[in-house]
Every structure is written in C-alpha cells, then in structure tokens.
C-alpha positions, 0 to 999 in steps of 0.5 A: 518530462513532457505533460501528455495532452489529448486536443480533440477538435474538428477545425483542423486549422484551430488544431494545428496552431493550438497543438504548436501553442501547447508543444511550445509550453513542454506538453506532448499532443495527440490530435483527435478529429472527432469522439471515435479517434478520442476514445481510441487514443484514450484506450493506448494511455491516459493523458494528463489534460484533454483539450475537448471541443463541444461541436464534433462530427460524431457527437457533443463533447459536453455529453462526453465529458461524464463517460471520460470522468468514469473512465479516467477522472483524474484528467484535467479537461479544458472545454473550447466550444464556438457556441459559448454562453454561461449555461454552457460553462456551468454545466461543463464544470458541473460534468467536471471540466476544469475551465472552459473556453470560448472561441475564437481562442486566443492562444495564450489564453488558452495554454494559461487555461491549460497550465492552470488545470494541470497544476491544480489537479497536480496539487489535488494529487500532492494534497491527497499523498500528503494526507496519506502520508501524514495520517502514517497508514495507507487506506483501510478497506472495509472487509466483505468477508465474514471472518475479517468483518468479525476481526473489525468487530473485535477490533471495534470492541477492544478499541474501548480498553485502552491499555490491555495488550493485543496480540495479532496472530497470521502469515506473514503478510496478511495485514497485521501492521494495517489492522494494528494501525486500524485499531490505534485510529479507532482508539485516538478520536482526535489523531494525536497519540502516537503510534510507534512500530518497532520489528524485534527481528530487525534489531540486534540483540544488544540493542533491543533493549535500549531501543525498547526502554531507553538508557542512562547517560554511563549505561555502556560504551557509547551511552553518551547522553541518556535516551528516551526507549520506543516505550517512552515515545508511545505514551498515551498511543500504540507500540507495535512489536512486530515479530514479538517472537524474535524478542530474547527471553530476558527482554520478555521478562521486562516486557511481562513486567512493564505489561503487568504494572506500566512501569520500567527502567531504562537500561542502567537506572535506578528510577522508575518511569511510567508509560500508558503505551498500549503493547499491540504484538504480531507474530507469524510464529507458533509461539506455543510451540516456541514456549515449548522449545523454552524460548518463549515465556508461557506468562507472557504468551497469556498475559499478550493474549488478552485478546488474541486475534487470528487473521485469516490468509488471504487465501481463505477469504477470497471476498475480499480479493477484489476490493482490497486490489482495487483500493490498492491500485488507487493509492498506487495510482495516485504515488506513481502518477497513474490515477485512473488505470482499473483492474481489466477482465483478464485482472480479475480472473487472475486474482480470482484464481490466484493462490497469493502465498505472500498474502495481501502484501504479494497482492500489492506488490503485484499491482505495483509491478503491473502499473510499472510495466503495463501501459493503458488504462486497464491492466491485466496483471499479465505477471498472473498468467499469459506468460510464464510466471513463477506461480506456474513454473515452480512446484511448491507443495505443501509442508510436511509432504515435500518431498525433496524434489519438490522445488523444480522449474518446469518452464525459463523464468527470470532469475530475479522471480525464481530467487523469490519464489525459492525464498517463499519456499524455504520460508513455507518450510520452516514454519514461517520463522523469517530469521531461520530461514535466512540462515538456511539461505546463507544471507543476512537479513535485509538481504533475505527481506529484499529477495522475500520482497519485503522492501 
C-alpha cells in the first residue's frame, strides 16, 4: 500500500521532479502551492509525511509547522527551504520537523530524508502499541466524575491489602476488567506478578474446575500429565473471575475454602497446595437474588464482599463521557494507523446526548466503527445521528413496564444494528444474566457474544 505524502511548495518545477522522485519510491503525493491549499488537503485525510517548504506565498512554513502538529502530531515533516542556515534547522525540529533540507535538493537525497521520517514515526508508533500490549491493559483515564473518582479511591486504599478478595458489582460493560487491572498495577509496583483473567461463563461446566485448580496425572479421561490451575499461575498477583455468578455451586464451596485459608487441591489430589493469588470477582448479576434462588452461596457472597464496589453506568456519570472517548480515540488511533483524527463538534453533542446502554464498551466500539467509516481528521460519529440509527429506530423501555410490543422498528435499519440492538434488549429483559438470555435466543454463547458485540 502507498504511503500518502502532502509536498507543499510554490517552485512548481522543484514540485513536479520531487513528487515523481517520491511516487517512484511507493508513496502517493498531493501537491499543495501554498498554506491555504495545504490546510484544505489536510482538512480531506491526514498524510503520512508532509514535504513543507519555508518561503510560500501566504505565509512561512516554520510557523506553520506548530498549528500542523496540534492539528495532526503524528505526521512525519520534512523541512525544504532555499534559505537554509543551522538557526533555521534548529528551530524546525524544535517546532517538530523530523529533518530538514536545504536547496537546491538533491533527490535521493531527499526520498532518503523522506523514508527515514516515516520509518521512525512507524517505529514510534509500533513501540507504543507494543507498550500496550505488554503492560496487558489499554490506557486508564482518570475519572472527573465524583463517584468514579471515589471508586479509584477505594481502589487506591485496598491496593495496601494484599490478599483480601474484591468483588466488583455493575452492568455489563462499565469497565469491571479495567479497574480490575487498575487495582493489580497499583498493587505490583514493580509489574511482575501476574494477572490472570478467567470468564467462569465461558467455560463448561466440567472443566471450571480443573482450569481454576488444576489436576493430577489419572484425575479423568484425558488427564494425561498433571497441570497447574489459573490459582497456581496467579501466585503472588490477581485472578480475576469474571461473571463469578455463573460458577456451579459446588465449585463456590472450593473457591469459599481457598479464600478462607489459600489453600486447595487440584482435581484428583491428596496434597495440599498454596497460593497468594488475590480473588478479584465481577458480576452484572443480582447475586443476593441468586442466594435466594439457592444458587449462590450466601457465605461466599460476604466472604467476596470484603470490599464490595459498585460501579456506576456510564450513563450515570456523564463527566466522564468525553474523556474516556478521547483516550479511547488515541489508542484506537494508534491500532488502526489513524493517530491524529478527534472528536468534532457534531462527536460531542452526540455522545453528550447519547444514553450508551452498552456502557463504556458500547463507547469504544462506537469509535471504532467511526475511525473505520469515517474519513477526515475529525469524526463525527455519524452511527449517533444523521442518519438513522438503532438508537432511534428501536423502542427499548425500561424493565419491568415493557409491554409486549415494546421492541418495534420505527424507520429501515441494517439487519446486522437491528440483531444487536434486539440481543441488548433481551439481555435488558432478563436482568443482565448473559447465559439466560442466550438460551432465550436460541444461540450458543460465542454466538450471543458476537451479536452482543462483545468480540
């Protein structure tokens, strides 16, 4: 694929031989003859590199360059000036050019320059995503709403009790992995213990409690060597039970015991093991209505609950929209190769007036669609309004006075929106509980979770 490079300069003739030079190496050129042609090209797509000439009709580029970096920092900028002197250079690259050249230009010279720029700020980009990816959580932002803001707090505070267990309470999607994470990092100063995440509802059954504790060589069938459980791994870090709702009622016995004492057995042993593995546990269930069902321990509900934290939806906390939105958009950004797009006017309103049911995982899969579909450096989440949306094509009120012909399609919608919006309804109607109402959909559970959106 073509590299997109923005020349801009007023010798036409220097324009034309430079842009051949470049088209030549594999990037894609825009031409631009002064700083108004510049900032409209900018304003249709974000080039990888702009070529930028000091002297233009309409001004300098030197004391272009800082409005270009605010607008789009991530760009790679090659200075060519006829008037250059090391003052000149020096104050380029401290405006944020990555090179700079002086004419008249030799033009290997110049797409040496030009390939040079681009592969360090791919290598920037590459360090940072791998950065991401090795520190195993996407990047935290500081909450402006007082209730989240008191959620850190307590976080802050229980990070100095190493093993007592925390039990993480909110709708499905509010961020309970996230602050999970928060609360490990806060815990391990130095990043080495381990963080181990486990969804109990993804796992069969059978096996929940050979993945949780292990098993002996001989424990059944297809034990054929003796395996270390997730309680094992998370020695001295976090196990993260996720849906800790879903864990059978004979598992929550074992689970109770290891909590009380850190001790256990793996599936068809005789010889106590230890762990330090501290138990972090999030639901989106109604686990005292469960304990009144019988199918969920009462003992091990206060023995989770040393600190119990509820997490307020997204809804409930509109402060935080915008912030958590415009963190998001950089690290998508950064993934999907597209840095320096924000959020525009028409974003902001959107999300301001946006109800987010899905909570803050909607909000990111709302942003990642956009950066896909939207070109320009500024999005407008067009999938909030503009156009028809689920969100405004689809009745959903509110449980418990849902009449039956609630779910109704008021305007043409794409299949694909009207399946999901449908799974968040079901799910809305069942309390939250995500394997009930994939069986009242008649659909197996990676299959609910795709059409949930989830994956």
């Amino acid at each position: 694929m073509s590299l997109p490079v923005l020349l801009v300069d007023d010798d036409r003739a220097f324009s034309t031989v430079a842009a051949v030079a470049l088209q030549r190496e594999g990037f894609s050129l825009t031409v631009a003859h002064s700083l108004h042609e510049a900032r409209a090209s900018l304003a249709k797509a974000t080039p990888v590199l702009l070529v930028l000439d000091r002297r233009l009709p309409d001004g300098d580029g030197l004391a272009f360059l800082p409005e270009l970096k605010a607008h789009a920092p991530g760009v790679a900028v090659v200075m060519v000036t006829a008037h250059g002197d090391i003052a000149s250079a020096v104050d380029a690259v401290r405006a944020g050019a990555a090179d700079y050249l002086a004419k008249p230009v030799e033009l290997a010279d110049l797409v040496l320059r030009a390939r040079r720029a681009v592969d360090a700020s791919r290598l920037r980009d590459r360090l940072e995503t791998a950065e991401a990816e090795l520190s195993g959580r996407r990047r935290l932002v500081p909450p402006t709403s007082a209730a989240m803001q008191r959620v850190f707090a307590m976080l802050e505070r229980i990070a100095a009790s190493p093993r007592s267990p925390v039990l993480l309470l909110g709708e499905t999607g509010v961020g309970k992995e996230q602050l999970a994470r928060h609360l490990h990092a806060l815990a391990s100063k130095d990043g080495g213990a381990p963080f181990v995440h486990i969804n109990c509802a993804a796992l069969p059954e059978q096996t929940v409690e050979s993945e949780l504790f292990g098993h002996e060589k001989g424990a059944f069938t297809d034990a054929r060597t003796a395996r270390r459980g997730l309680v094992e791994v998370a020695h001295g870090g976090v196990l993260f039970l996720d849906e800790v709702g879903e864990l059978p009622l004979p598992l929550q016995a074992k689970l109770l015991t290891f909590l009380d004492s850190g001790r256990f057995r793996r599936l068809g042993g005789t010889t106590e093991q230890t762990s330090t593995a501290r138990i972090v546990a999030a639901t989106n269930r109604d686990l005292p209505k469960q304990m009144s069902g019988g199918n969920f321990r009462e003992d091990l509900w206060f023995r989770l609950g040393v600190f119990r934290i509820d997490i307020p939806p997204l809804r409930k906390r509109r402060e935080d929209i915008l912030p958590l939105a415009e963190g998001m958009l950089a690290d998508l950004g950064r993934e999907l190769g597209r840095r320096d797009v924000s959020l525009g006017a028409k974003a902001r309103a959107r999300l301001g007036a946006y109800a987010f049911p899905g909570n803050v995982r909607e909000l990111r899969n709302i942003l990642e669609r956009a950066l896909v579909l939207e070109p320009g450096p500024e999005l407008e989440l067009e999938v909030l309004g503009g156009t028809p949306s689920v969100s405004a094509a689809v009745k959903v009120e509110a449980p418990g006075t849902v009449p039956p012909e609630a779910f109704s399609v008021t305007e043409p919608v794409p299949m694909e929106d009207l399946e999901q919006a449908y799974v968040r309804w079901v799910l809305e109607r069942l309390g939250g509980r995500r394997m009930e109402a994939a069986k009242a959909l008649g659909l197996s559970y990676p299959t609910f979770l795709k059409r949930l959106g989830d994956t």
